[in-house]
Phi, psi and omega in degrees: 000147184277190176279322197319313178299329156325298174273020159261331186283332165286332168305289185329300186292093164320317169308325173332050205251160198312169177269341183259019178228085219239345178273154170280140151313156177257179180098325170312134233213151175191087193281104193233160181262150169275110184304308176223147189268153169254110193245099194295359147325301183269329186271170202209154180283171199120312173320141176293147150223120252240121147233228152169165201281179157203041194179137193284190182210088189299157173231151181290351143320327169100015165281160195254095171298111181304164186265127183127318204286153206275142168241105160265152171204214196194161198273116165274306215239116156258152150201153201246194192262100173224118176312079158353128175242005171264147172300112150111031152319118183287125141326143153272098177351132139321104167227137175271142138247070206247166170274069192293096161264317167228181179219097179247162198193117176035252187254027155253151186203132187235147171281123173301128167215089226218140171228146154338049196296344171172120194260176165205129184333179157300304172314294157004277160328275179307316200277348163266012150297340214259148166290171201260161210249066156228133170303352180283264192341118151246006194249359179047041164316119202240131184259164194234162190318150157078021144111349177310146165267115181246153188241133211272329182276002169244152177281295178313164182228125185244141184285184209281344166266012150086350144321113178312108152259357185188159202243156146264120186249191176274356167216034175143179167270128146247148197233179141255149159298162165240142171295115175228132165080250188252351200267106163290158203257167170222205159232002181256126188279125197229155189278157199247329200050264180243054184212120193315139166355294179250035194286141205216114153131206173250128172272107229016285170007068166336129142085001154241181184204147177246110157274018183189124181220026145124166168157170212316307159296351152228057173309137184086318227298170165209116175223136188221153187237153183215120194244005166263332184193185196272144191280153213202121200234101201260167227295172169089312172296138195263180166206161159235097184270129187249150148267150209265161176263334247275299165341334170261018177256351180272013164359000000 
């Protein structure tokens, strides 16, 4: 094959990355949606579990990961909910476990080594797609997870102190992170979808808690625990997935 043709079949491929570079970088962000919700009422490990971007994603190779590409993972651990009737019973916890393994787009498919920087519910989710429903608001003011403001006539996005922090483009939001919690700050502008500069944690998902969002020791991991009702990750519900750096020592 010549060079030229080569390097015309790598302009065509968005997709296109070195065969000696099969990792996401780290620090790379992957703003993804839940396809089907996952429930420890039904589910048993193992289970498949289904997501997708929503928002494209450059890598420092200059390929482009499309908004759309499939995040498959699996069910580790389930146990479901059932109410205890003696008085003055300790609930036995509810617990979810899932697993982020890969990210694929037609015949590429990269492995995931990832922590949870930050989910958010269904309710959650949707309601930061929505412009806020007031006749005061002439700027159609969207808040976005963790509290950031986007404006549909502005480029810039501003935090609750009014500081520019993120840009809105023609195929998304983008940031460098900010250190908030547990979450380290960055310097690479990574893609955001809906979810703010310093958004950190968990975003609704009532009456549970995550006890695990991926680290150097359980990478990809999710674990969400409930001691009110069966823990539940529902369908619709976003995420925001960091690469982990550890990934780059598997080189």
């Amino acid at each position: 094959m010549s060079r030229t043709l080569a390097f015309s079949l790598l302009l065509l491929s968005p997709l296109a990355i070195s065969a000696q570079s099969p990792w996401l970088d780290a620090s790379t962000t992957l703003p993804i949606t839940f396809t089907h919700s996952v429930d420890a009422s039904h589910a048993k490990a193992g289970d498949l579990v289904e997501a997708k971007t929503f928002q494209q994603v450059k890598l420092s190779s200059g390929a482009v990961l499309p908004s759309g590409a499939r995040v498959t993972g699996h069910v580790v651990e389930v146990s479901g909910y059932t109410f205890d009737k003696t008085p003055y019973a300790k609930q036995a916890a509810s617990r979810l476990s899932i697993r982020f393994d890969s990210v694929q787009s037609g015949s590429l498919s990269l492995p995931l080594h990832v922590t949870v920087r930050a989910i958010a519910d269904s309710i959650t989710s949707i309601n930061a797609y929505a412009p806020v429903s007031n006749d005061l608001d002439s700027r159609s003011t969207r808040t976005l997870v963790g509290g950031d403001q986007m404006y549909a006539s502005q480029e810039g996005i501003e935090n609750k102190d009014g500081d520019v922090v993120a840009y809105s483009r023609r195929d998304g939001v983008y940031a460098h992170l900010i250190a908030s919690g547990r979450c380290d700050g960055g310097s690479t502008e990574v893609s955001m979808g809906i979810y703010s500069a310093s958004a950190c944690g968990v975003y609704g998902f009532t009456g549970m808690r995550a006890v695990e969002t991926g680290s150097a020791a359980q990478p990809s991991t999710l674990t969400f625990v409930s001691a009110r009702r069966a823990a539940e990750v529902p369908k619709h519900s976003t995420a925001l997935l960091e690469v982990l750096p550890v990934q780059q020592a598997s080189r």
